[in-house]
Every structure is written in structure tokens, then in C-alpha cells.
One Martini backbone bead per residue (centre of mass of N, CA, C, O) as a GRO file, in nm:
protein
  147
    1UNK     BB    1   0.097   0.039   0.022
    2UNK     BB    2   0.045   0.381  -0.062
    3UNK     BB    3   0.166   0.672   0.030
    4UNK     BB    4   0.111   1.023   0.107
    5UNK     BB    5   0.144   1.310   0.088
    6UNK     BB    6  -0.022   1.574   0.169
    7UNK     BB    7   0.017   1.761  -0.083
    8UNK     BB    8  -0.081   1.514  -0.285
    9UNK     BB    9  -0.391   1.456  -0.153
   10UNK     BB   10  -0.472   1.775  -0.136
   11UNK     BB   11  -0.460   1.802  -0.474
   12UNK     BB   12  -0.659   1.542  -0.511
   13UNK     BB   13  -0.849   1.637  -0.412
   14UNK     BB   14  -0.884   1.986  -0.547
   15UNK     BB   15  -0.980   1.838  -0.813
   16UNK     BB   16  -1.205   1.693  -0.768
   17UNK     BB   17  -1.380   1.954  -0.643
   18UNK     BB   18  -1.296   2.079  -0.973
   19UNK     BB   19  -1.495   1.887  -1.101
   20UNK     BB   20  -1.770   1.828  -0.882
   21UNK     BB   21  -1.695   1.669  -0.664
   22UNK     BB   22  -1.748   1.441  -0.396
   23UNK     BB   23  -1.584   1.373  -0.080
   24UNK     BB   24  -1.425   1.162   0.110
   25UNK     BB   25  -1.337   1.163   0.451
   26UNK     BB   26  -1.113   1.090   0.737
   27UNK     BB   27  -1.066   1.243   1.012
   28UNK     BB   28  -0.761   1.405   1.154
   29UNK     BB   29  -0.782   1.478   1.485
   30UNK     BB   30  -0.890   1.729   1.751
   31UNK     BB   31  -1.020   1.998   1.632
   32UNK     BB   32  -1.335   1.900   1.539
   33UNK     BB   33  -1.393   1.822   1.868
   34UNK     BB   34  -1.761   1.728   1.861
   35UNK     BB   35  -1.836   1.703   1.582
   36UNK     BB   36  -1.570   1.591   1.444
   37UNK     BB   37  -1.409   1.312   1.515
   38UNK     BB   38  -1.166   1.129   1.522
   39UNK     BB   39  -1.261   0.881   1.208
   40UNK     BB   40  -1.472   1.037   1.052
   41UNK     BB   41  -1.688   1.094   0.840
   42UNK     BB   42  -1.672   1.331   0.533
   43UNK     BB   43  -1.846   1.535   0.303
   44UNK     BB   44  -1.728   1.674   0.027
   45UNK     BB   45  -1.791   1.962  -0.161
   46UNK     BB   46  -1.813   2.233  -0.341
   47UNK     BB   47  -1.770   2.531  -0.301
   48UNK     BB   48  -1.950   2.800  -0.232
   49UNK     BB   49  -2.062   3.135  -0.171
   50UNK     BB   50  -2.290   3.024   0.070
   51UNK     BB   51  -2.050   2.896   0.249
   52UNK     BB   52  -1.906   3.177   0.342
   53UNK     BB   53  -2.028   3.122   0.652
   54UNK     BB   54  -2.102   3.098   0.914
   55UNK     BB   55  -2.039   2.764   1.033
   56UNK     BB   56  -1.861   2.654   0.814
   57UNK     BB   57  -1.714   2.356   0.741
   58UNK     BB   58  -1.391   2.363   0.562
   59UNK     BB   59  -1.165   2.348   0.326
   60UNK     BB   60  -0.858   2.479   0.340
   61UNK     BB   61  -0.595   2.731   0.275
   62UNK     BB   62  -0.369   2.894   0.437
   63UNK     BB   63  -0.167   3.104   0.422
   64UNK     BB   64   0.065   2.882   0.526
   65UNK     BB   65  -0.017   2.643   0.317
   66UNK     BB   66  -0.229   2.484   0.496
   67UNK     BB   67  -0.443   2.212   0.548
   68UNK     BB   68  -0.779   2.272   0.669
   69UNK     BB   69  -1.073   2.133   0.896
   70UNK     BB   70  -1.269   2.418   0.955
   71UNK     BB   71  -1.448   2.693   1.137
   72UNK     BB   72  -1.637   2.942   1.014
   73UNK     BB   73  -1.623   3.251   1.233
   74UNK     BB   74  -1.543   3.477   0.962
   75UNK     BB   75  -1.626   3.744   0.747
   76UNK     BB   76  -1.444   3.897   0.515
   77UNK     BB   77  -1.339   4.085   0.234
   78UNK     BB   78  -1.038   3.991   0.277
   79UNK     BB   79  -1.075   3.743   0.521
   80UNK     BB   80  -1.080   3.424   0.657
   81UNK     BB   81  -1.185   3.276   0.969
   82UNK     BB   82  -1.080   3.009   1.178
   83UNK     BB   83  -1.191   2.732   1.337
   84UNK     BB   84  -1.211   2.478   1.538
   85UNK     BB   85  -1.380   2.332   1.802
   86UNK     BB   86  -1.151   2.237   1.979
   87UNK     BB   87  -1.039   2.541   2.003
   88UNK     BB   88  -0.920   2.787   2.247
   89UNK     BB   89  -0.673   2.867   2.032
   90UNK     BB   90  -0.696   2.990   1.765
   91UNK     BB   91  -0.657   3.113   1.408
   92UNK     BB   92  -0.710   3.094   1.049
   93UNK     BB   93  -0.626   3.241   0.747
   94UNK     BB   94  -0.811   3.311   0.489
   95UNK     BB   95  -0.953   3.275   0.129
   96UNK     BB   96  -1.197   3.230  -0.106
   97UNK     BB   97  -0.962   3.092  -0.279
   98UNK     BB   98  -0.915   2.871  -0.072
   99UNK     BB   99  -1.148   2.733  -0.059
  100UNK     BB  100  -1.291   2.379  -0.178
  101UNK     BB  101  -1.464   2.278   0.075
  102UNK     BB  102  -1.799   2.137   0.207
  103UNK     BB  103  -2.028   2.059   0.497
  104UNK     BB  104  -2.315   2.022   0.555
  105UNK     BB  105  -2.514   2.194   0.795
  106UNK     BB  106  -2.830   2.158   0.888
  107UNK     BB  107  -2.996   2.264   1.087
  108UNK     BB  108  -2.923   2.185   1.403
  109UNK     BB  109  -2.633   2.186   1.355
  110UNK     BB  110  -2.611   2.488   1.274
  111UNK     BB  111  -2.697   2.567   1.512
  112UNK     BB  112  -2.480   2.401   1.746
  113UNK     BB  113  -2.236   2.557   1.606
  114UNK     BB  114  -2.344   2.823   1.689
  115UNK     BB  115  -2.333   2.820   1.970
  116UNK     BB  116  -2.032   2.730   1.995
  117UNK     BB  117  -1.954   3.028   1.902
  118UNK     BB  118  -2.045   3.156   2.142
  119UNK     BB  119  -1.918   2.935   2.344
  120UNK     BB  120  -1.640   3.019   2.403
  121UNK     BB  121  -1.611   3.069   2.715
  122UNK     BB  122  -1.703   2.732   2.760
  123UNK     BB  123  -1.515   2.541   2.636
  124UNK     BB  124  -1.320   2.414   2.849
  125UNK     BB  125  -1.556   2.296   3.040
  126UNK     BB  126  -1.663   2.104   2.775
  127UNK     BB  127  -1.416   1.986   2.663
  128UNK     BB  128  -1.362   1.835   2.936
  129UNK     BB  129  -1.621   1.674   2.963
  130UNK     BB  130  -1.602   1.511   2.712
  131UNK     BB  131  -1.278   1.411   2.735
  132UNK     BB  132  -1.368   1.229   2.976
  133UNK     BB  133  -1.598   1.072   2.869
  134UNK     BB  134  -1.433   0.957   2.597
  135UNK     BB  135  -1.269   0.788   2.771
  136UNK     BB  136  -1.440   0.621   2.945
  137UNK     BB  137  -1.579   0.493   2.747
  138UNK     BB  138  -1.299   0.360   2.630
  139UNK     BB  139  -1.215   0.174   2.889
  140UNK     BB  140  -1.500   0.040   2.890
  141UNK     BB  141  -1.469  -0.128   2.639
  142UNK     BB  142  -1.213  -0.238   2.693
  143UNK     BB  143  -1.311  -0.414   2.957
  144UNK     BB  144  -1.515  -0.554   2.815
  145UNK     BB  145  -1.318  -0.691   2.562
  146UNK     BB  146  -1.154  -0.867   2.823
  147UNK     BB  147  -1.449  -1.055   2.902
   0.00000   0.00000   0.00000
């Protein structure tokens, strides 16, 4: 099996996208936890410019010119500020012709994430209670598959 380096794998995601296709990707690491826990799946479509709005998750190209999937929480004329769900500082700036993919996030998920981002200072004590249960709810499933 062969492996891609980020900047390959992610070129040929963005001709995907650029082709009009959508795409499955497996979430990695924990920045956009707990909406998108690392190993789910996302459904990626080609961004449009509906997508461009407070609270959509998107796939995007940093200025520095990192990729992440993480959610727009500002969006200015010259500029889009990004930051993952599970982050409790720091954000990233894009450009519009940056953004490639987006996830649709319909009707209460999208409330949920405009929630989300408005308990910004709330997020320390909740990221902490979820990062404990789903440790516990781990350990408790491991226990069971020893038995």
C-alpha cells in the first residue's frame, strides 16, 4: 500500500472538488471535536459562495499554506478566520479562493455549531467534560472486550 504525502493527497482532493465531485475524507486529529470526532467521515462537496458564512466547516488552504478542516467564524471582504470546534485558542486566516470543500450542516447541526461558537468562553469546562466522558466511555469498552 502506498502512501501520499499531505501536500499529494491534498492536491488531488482539490482537483476533485475542482472537477464538481464530492468527497469522503476520514477526519484526523482532535481540532474539530466534538462535532467531528477524529475518524469520522465527512462528505466534502465543492465550495460555493453560500458556503462563505459564519459557521460552516470547510476545507481551506492557511496563508501559510497549511491544509485544515475547520469552521468559518468570521468572514471579512478581504479575509476568512477559521478555527476547529475543539480549539480553544488560535485561528487561521484564508482567502475565499482558498476554501475548496465544504460540509453541509443543515437545520439543527447548524444551530448547534452557531451555539458553539458563540460559547467560546464556555468551551474550556465543555471540551473538558466531553474529553473525560469519551476517555471513560473508552477505557469502559476496553474493560468489556477483556471479559
Amino acid at each position: 500500500m502506498k502512501t501520499l504525502d499531505n501536500e499529494t493527497y491534498f492536491l488531488l482532493v482539490r482537483q476533485m472538488l475542482a472537477q464538481g465531485k464530492t468527497v469522503l475524507l476520514r477526519v484526523r486529529g482532535e481540532s474539530m471535536t466534538p462535532f467531528f470526532p477524529q475518524g469520522c467521515e465527512i462528505r466534502l462537496r465543492p465550495a460555493e459562495g453560500k458556503d462563505l458564512r459564519r459557521g460552516t466547516p470547510v476545507l481551506a488552504q492557511t496563508r501559510e499554506g497549511i491544509y485544515v478542516f475547520h469552521r468559518i467564524v468570521r468572514v471579512y471582504p478581504e479575509k476568512i478566520v477559521l478555527q476547529g470546534d475543539g480549539n480553544l485558542h488560535g485561528y487561521e486566516e484564508t482567502t475565499s479562493e482558498q476554501v475548496f470543500g465544504a460540509v453541509d450542516c443543515g437545520g439543527r447541526a447548524r444551530c448547534k455549531a452557531l451555539l458553539w461558537i458563540w460559547a467560546r468562553p464556555l468551551r474550556r469546562y465543555l471540551l473538558g467534560i466531553w474529553r473525560r466522558a469519551s476517555r471513560w466511555r473508552k477505557e469502559r469498552s476496553e474493560g468489556d472486550a477483556q471479559r
